[in-house]
LOTOR-149115 format. One record per residue (C-alpha): x, y, z; residue number from 1. Coordinates in steps of 0.25 Angstrom, whole numbers. Example, Ala and Ser with C-alpha at 12.3 -4.5 7.8 and 13.67 -1.06 7.14 Angstrom:
2
+-------+-------+-------+-----+
!     u !     v !     w !   i !
+-------+-------+-------+-----+
!    49 !   -18 !    31 !   1 !
!    55 !    -4 !    29 !   2 !
+-------+-------+-------+-----+
***
This chain:
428
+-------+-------+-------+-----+
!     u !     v !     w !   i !
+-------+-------+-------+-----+
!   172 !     3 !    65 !   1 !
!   166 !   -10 !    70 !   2 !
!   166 !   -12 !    85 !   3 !
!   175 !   -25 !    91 !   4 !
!   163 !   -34 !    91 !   5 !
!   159 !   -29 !    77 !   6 !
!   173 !   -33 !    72 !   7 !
!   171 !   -47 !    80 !   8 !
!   160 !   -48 !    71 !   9 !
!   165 !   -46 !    59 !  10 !
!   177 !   -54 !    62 !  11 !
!   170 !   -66 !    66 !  12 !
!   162 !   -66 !    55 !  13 !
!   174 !   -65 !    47 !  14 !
!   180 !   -77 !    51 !  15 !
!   168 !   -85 !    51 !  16 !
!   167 !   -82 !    37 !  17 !
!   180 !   -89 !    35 !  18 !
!   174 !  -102 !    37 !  19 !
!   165 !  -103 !    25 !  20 !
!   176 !  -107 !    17 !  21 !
!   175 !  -120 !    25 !  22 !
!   162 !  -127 !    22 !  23 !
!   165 !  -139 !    32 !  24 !
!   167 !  -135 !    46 !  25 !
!   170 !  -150 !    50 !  26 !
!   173 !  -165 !    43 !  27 !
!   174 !  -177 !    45 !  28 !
!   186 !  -182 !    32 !  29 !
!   197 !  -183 !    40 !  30 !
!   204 !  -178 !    29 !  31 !
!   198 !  -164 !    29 !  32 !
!   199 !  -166 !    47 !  33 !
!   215 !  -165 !    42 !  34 !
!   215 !  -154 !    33 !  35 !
!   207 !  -147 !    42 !  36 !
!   216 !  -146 !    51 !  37 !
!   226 !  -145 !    41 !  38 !
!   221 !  -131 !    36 !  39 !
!   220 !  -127 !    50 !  40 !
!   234 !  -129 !    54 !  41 !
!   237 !  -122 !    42 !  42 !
!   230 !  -111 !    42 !  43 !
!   237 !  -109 !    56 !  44 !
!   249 !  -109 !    49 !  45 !
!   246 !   -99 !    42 !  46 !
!   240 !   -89 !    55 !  47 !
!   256 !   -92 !    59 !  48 !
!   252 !  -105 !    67 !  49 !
!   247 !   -99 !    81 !  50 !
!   244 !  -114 !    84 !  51 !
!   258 !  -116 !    85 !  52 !
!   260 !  -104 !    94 !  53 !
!   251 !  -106 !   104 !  54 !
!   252 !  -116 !   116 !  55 !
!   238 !  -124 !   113 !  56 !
!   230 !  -133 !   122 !  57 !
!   220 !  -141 !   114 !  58 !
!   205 !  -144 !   121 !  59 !
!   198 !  -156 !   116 !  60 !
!   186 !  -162 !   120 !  61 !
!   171 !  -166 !   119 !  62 !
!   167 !  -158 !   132 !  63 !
!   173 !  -147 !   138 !  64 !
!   184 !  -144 !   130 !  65 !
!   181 !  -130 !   129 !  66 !
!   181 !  -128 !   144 !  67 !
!   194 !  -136 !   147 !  68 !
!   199 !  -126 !   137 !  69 !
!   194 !  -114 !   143 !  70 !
!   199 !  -118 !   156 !  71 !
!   215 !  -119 !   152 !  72 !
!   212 !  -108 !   146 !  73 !
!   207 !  -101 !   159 !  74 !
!   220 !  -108 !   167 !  75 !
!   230 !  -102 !   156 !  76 !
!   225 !   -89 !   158 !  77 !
!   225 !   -88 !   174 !  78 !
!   242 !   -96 !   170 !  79 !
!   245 !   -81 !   163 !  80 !
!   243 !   -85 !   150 !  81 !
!   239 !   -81 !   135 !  82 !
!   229 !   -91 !   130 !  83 !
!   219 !   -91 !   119 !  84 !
!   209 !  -103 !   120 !  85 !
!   201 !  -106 !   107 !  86 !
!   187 !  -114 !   110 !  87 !
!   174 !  -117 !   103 !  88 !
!   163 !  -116 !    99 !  89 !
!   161 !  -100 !   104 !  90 !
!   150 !   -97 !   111 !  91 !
!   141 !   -83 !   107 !  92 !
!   156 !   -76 !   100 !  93 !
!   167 !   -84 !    91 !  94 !
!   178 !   -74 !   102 !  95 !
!   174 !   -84 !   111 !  96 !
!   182 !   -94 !   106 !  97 !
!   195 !   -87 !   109 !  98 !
!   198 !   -85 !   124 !  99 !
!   210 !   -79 !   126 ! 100 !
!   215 !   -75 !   142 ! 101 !
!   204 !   -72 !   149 ! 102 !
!   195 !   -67 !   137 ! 103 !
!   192 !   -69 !   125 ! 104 !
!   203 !   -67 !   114 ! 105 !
!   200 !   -51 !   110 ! 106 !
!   189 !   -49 !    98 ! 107 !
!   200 !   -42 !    93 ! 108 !
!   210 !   -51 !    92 ! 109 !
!   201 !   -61 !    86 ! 110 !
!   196 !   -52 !    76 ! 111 !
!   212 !   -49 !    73 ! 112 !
!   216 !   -65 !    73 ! 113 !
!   204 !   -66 !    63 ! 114 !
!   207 !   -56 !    54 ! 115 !
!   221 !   -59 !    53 ! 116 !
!   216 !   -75 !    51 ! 117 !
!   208 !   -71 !    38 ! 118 !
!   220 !   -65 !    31 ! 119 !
!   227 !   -76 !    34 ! 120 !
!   217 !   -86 !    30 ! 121 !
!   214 !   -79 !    16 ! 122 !
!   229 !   -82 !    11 ! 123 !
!   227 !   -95 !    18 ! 124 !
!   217 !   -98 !    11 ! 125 !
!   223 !   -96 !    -3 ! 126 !
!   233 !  -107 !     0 ! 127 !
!   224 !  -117 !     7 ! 128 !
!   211 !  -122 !     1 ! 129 !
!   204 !  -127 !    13 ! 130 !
!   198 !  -115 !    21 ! 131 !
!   197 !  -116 !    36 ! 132 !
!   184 !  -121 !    45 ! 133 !
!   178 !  -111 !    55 ! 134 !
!   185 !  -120 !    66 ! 135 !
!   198 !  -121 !    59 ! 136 !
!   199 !  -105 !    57 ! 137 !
!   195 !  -103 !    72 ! 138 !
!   204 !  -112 !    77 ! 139 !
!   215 !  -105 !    69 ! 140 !
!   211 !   -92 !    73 ! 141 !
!   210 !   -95 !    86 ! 142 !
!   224 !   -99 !    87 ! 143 !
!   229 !   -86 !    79 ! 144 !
!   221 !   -77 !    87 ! 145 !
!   227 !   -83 !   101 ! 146 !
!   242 !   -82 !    94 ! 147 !
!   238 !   -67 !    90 ! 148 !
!   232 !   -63 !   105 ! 149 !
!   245 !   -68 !   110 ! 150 !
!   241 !   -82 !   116 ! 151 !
!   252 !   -92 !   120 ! 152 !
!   242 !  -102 !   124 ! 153 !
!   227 !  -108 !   117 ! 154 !
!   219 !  -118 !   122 ! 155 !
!   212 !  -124 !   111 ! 156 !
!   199 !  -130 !   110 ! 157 !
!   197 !  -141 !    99 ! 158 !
!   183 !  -138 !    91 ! 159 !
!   178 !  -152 !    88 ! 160 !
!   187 !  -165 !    91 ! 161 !
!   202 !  -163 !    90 ! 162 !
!   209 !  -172 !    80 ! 163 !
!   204 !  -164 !    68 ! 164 !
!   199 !  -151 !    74 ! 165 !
!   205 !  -138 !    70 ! 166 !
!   212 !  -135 !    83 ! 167 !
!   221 !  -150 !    81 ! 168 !
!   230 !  -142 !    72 ! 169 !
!   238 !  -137 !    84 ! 170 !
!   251 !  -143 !    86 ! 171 !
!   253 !  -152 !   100 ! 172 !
!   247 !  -143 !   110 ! 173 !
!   253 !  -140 !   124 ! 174 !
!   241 !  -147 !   129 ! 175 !
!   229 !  -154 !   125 ! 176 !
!   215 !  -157 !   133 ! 177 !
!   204 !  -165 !   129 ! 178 !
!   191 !  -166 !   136 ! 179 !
!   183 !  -179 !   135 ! 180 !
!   175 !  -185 !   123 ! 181 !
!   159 !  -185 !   120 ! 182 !
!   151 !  -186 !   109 ! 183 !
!   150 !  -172 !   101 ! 184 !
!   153 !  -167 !    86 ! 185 !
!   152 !  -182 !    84 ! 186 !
!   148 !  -178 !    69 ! 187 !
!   161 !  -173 !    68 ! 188 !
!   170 !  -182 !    78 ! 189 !
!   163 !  -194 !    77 ! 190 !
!   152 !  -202 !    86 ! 191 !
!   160 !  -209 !    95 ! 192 !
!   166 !  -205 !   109 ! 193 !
!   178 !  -212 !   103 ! 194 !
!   179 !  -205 !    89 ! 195 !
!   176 !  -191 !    94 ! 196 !
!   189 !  -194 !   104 ! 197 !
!   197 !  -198 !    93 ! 198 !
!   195 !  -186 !    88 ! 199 !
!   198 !  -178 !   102 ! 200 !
!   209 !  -185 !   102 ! 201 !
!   216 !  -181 !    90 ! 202 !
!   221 !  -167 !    97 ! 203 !
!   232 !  -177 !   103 ! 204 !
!   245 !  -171 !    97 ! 205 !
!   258 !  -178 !    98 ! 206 !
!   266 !  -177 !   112 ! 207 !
!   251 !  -170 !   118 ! 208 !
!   248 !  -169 !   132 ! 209 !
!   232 !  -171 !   133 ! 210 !
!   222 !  -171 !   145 ! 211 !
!   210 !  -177 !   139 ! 212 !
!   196 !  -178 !   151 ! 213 !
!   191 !  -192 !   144 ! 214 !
!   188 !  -202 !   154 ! 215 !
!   183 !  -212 !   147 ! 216 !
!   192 !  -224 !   145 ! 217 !
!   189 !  -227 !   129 ! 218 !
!   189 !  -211 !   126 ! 219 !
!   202 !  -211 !   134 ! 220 !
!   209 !  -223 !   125 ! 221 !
!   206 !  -213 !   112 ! 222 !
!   215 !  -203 !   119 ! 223 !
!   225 !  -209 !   124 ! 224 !
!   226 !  -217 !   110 ! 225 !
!   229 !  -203 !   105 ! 226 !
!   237 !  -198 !   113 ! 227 !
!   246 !  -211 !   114 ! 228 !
!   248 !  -209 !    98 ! 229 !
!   253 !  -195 !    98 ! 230 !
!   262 !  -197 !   112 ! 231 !
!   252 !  -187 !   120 ! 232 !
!   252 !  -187 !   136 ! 233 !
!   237 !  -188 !   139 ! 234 !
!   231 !  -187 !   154 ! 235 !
!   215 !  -190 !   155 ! 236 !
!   208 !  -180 !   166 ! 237 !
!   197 !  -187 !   173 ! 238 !
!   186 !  -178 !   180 ! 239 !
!   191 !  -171 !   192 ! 240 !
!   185 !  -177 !   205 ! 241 !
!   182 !  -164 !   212 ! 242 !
!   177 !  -150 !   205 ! 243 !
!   189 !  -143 !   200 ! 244 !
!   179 !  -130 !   198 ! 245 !
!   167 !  -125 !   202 ! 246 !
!   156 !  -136 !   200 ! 247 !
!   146 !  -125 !   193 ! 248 !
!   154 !  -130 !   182 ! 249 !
!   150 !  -143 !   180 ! 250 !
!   155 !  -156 !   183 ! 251 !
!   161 !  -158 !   168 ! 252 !
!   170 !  -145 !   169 ! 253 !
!   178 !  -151 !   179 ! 254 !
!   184 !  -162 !   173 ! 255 !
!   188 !  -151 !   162 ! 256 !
!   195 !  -142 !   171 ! 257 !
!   202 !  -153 !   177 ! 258 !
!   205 !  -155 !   162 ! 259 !
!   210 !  -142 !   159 ! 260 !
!   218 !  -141 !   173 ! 261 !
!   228 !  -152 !   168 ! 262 !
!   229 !  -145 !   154 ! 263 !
!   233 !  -135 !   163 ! 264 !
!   243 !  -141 !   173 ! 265 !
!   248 !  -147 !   160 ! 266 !
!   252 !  -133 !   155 ! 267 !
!   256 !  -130 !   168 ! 268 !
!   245 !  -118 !   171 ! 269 !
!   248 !  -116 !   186 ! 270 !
!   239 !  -122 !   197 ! 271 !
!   235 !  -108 !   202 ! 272 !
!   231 !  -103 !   188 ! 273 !
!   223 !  -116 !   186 ! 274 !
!   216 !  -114 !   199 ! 275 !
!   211 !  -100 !   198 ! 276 !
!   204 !  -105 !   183 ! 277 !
!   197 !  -116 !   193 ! 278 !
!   192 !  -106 !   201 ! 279 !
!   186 !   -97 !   190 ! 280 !
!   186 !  -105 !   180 ! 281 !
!   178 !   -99 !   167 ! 282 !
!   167 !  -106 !   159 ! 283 !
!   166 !  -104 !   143 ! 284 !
!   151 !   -96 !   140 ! 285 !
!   139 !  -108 !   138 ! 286 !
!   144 !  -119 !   147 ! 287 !
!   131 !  -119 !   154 ! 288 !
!   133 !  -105 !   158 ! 289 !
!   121 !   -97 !   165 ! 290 !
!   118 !   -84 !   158 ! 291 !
!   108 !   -80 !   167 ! 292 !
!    99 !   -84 !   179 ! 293 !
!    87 !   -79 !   179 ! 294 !
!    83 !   -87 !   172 ! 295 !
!    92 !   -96 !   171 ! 296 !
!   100 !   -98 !   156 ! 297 !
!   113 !  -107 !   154 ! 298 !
!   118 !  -109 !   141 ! 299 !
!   129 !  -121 !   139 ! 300 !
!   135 !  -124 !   127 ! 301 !
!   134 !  -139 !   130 ! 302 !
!   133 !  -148 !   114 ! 303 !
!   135 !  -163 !   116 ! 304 !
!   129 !  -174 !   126 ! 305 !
!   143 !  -172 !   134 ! 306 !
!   142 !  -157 !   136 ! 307 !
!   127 !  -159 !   139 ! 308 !
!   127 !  -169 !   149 ! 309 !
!   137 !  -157 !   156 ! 310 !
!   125 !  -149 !   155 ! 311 !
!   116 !  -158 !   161 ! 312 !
!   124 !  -159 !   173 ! 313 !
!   124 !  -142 !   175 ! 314 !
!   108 !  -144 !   171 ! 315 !
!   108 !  -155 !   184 ! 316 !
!   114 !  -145 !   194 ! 317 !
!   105 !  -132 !   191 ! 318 !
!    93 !  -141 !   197 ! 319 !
!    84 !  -131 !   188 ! 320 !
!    74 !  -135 !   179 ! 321 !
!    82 !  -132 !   163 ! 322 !
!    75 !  -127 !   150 ! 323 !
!    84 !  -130 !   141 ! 324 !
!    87 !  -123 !   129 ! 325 !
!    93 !  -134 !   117 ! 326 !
!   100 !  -130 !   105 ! 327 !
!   112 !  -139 !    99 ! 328 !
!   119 !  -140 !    86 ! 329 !
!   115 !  -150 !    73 ! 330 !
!   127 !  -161 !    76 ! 331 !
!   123 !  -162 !    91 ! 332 !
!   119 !  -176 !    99 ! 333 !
!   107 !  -168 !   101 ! 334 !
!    98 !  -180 !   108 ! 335 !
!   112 !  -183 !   117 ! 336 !
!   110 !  -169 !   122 ! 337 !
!    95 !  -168 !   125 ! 338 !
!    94 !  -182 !   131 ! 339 !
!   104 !  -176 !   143 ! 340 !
!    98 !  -163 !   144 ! 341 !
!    83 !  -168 !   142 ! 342 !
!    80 !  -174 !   156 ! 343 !
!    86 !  -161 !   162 ! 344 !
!    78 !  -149 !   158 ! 345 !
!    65 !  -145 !   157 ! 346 !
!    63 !  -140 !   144 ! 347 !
!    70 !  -136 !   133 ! 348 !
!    71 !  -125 !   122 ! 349 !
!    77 !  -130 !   106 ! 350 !
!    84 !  -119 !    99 ! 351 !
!    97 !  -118 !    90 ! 352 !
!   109 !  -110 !    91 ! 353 !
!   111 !   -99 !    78 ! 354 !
!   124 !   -99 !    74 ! 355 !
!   124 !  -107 !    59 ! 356 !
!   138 !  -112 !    60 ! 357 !
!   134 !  -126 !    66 ! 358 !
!   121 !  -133 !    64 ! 359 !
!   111 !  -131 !    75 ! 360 !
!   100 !  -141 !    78 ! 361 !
!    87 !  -138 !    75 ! 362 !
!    79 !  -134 !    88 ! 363 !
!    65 !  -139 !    84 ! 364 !
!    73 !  -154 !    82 ! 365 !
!    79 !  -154 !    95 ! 366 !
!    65 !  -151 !   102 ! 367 !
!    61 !  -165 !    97 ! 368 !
!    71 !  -170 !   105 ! 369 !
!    65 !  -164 !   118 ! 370 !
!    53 !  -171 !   124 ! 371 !
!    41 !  -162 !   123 ! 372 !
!    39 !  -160 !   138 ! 373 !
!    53 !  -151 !   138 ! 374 !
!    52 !  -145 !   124 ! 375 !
!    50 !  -130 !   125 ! 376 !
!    54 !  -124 !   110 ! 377 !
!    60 !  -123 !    99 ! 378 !
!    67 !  -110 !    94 ! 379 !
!    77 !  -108 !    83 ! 380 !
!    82 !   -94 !    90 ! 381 !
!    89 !   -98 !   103 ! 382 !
!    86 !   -84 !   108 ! 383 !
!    70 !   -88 !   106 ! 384 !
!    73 !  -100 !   113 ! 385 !
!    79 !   -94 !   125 ! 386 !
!    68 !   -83 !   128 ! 387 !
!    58 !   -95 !   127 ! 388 !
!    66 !  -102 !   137 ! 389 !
!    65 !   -89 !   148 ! 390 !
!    50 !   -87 !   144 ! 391 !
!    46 !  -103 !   147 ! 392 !
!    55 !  -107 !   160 ! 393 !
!    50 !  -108 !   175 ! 394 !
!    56 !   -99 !   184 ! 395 !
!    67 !  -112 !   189 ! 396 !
!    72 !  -115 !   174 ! 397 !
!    85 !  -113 !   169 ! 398 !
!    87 !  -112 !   155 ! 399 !
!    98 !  -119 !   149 ! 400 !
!   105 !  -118 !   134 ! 401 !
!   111 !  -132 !   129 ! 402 !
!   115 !  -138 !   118 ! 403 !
!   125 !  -129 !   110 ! 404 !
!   135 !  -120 !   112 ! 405 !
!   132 !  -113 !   100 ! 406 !
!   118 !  -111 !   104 ! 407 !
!   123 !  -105 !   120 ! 408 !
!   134 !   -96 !   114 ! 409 !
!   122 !   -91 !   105 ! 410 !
!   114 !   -88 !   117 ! 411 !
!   124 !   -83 !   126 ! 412 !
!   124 !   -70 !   117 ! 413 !
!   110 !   -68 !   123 ! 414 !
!   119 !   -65 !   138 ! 415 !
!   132 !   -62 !   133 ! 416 !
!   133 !   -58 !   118 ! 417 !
!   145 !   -58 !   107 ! 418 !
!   148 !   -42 !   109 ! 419 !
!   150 !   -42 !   124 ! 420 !
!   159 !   -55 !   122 ! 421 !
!   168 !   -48 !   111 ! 422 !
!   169 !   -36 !   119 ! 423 !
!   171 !   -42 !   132 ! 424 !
!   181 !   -52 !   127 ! 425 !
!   174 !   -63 !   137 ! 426 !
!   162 !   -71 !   134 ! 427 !
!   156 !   -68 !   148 ! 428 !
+-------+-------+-------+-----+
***
């Protein structure tokens, strides 16, 4: 009999297999956008429409939406309550998508949700000529596996802009947040600041209440536009004036806490369970987190110019010369990202994350676009560059890992691998 991380496995691998019946993951017809997420809300239907069931709050956002979304999370646990929060990309383990309480949801339950999914699917399937994308079928599972764990709440994270994404077939949630608007995915949203917040901006549902954390006043005119048509209450959050948590940090997370503390006034979490989450408040894995100290390794997840400038700042406050270790994926404002982090470090490393879901950009191009003086190598196993990273530093450097979370989660195994997740039900 397999062992749980063996049937995890299998499981997962399983599902993933589902989403070869979909050759295109994203599109830019709008007629396909609507019978995308016409198929989805389907196919919902059809698991007994958990979205329906569930008392959803929606997360938008270039920047930090995954983090606004972990931190109502966090404050609906410490209120006594039974909440999934669905978020994306994972990091090393698909589990990791699922936090449910203080945990991860069980492997078990997910392996359960995804087996009961695939029965249902197959007779869906014989009814319904247009299979499900990878996204679309997670997004679906994650709502069944909450409903099945016993979940009254879910704090959803959209995947990429709103108005067409998968998670956008909810009805009118309690509560919707958006975070602020940069230039990312613009193959897929459009290369604008004001296209891609058109897009944001379609998760405004009729009669919505949304905190949206855009300050600037043209951004700002797309929303409230929006929210005007479908008679929705929307506040702007500016940046706090003082630290509403620790300053370790970062100076960006505050004004998404102070983002996610009127989501949850809003929903009336007390002030007391609000408090304790801003005295402890957890970090998702690869937010420039420190793996270990001697020598110095941070991975960060960070994959635009907005996210990297963030970096930037935490690279400023270390007062440490930085080797950097720079891998991204094919569709990035590469150049954007270099230019901020260039005049920061000392030298950096090019390699590429593994996984062959997404295309990764080739190491040996993005050396060209490093001035000789800071170039150290090129390696197509991040593994290879890493170790030449520890072998060629002075005593004082840290070494840091940018450019893709896809390519941190992949390292981060190297500290913390898939199995002691699984088991452990936590991804620290």
């Amino acid at each position: 009999m397999p062992n749980l991380f063996e049937q995890y496995k299998q499981s997962y691998e399983s599902f993933l297999s589902l989403a070869n019946l979909c050759q295109k993951q994203f599109s830019d017809s709008t007629l396909e956008l609507k019978k995308s997420l016409k198929r989805t809300e389907q196919f919902l239907d059809a698991l007994g429409s958990p979205h329906k069931k569930l008392k959803i709050i929606h997360v938008a956002g270039t920047s930090g939406k995954g983090s606004v979304a972990y931190s109502i999370h966090q404050m609906l646990v410490a209120d006594n309550k039974k909440v999934g929060t669905y978020l994306s990309p994972h990091t090393t383990t698909f589990l990791e998508r699922f936090q449910f309480s203080n945990e991860l949801l069980p492997a078990k339950d997910l392996i359960s949700s995804i087996n009961k999914l695939t029965k249902v699917y197959e007779k869906f399937l014989e009814t319904h000529d247009a299979p499900l994308s990878f996204f679309e079928l997670s997004t679906c599972l994650s709502l069944f596996a909450f409903q099945n764990a016993g979940a009254q709440w879910c704090v959803l994270e959209a995947g990429c802009g709103g108005r067409w994404d998968a998670t956008n077939v909810i009805p009118t949630p309690v509560i919707a947040v958006i975070t602020n608007i940069d230039k990312d995915h613009t193959d897929i949203l459009g290369d604008t600041l004001a296209k891609i917040a058109y897009e944001k901006a379609g998760i405004i549902k009729k009669d919505e209440i949304i905190f949206c954390g855009e300050t600037r006043p043209k951004i700002k005119k797309v929303f409230m536009d929006e929210a005007i048509k479908n008679n929705a209450a929307l506040f702007f959050i500016n940046p706090p004036f003082e630290n509403l948590i620790g300053a370790n940090h970062g100076e960006h997370q505050q004004h998404n806490i102070s983002l996610a503390i009127a989501a949850a006034k809003e929903i009336q979490i007390s002030n007391s369970a609000i408090e304790l989450v801003l005295k402890n408040l957890k970090r998702l894995p690869c937010r420039f987190e420190t793996m270990q100290k001697s020598p110095m390794i941070i991975l960060d997840g960070a994959h635009s110019p907005a996210k990297i400038a963030s970096t930037v700042k935490h690279i400023k406050t270390l007062k440490k010369p930085v080797h950097l270790i720079f891998g991204c994926a094919a569709n990035k404002d590469v150049s954007s990202m270099l230019d901020l982090l260039i005049p920061h470090v000392a030298k950096v490393t090019t390699t590429r994350f593994q996984m062959t879901e997404r295309k990764t950009a080739n190491p040996a191009e993005l050396l060209k676009l490093i001035p000789k003086t800071k170039q150290s190598g090129v390696f197509l196993d991040h593994s290879d560059a890493l170790a030449h990273a520890k072998k060629t530093i002075k005593s004082d450097e840290i070494i840091i890992v940018t450019g893709s979370l896809f390519l941190s989660g992949e390292m981060r195994a190297q500290w913390i691998g898939e199995e002691k997740i699984i088991s452990n039900q936590n991804s620290f």
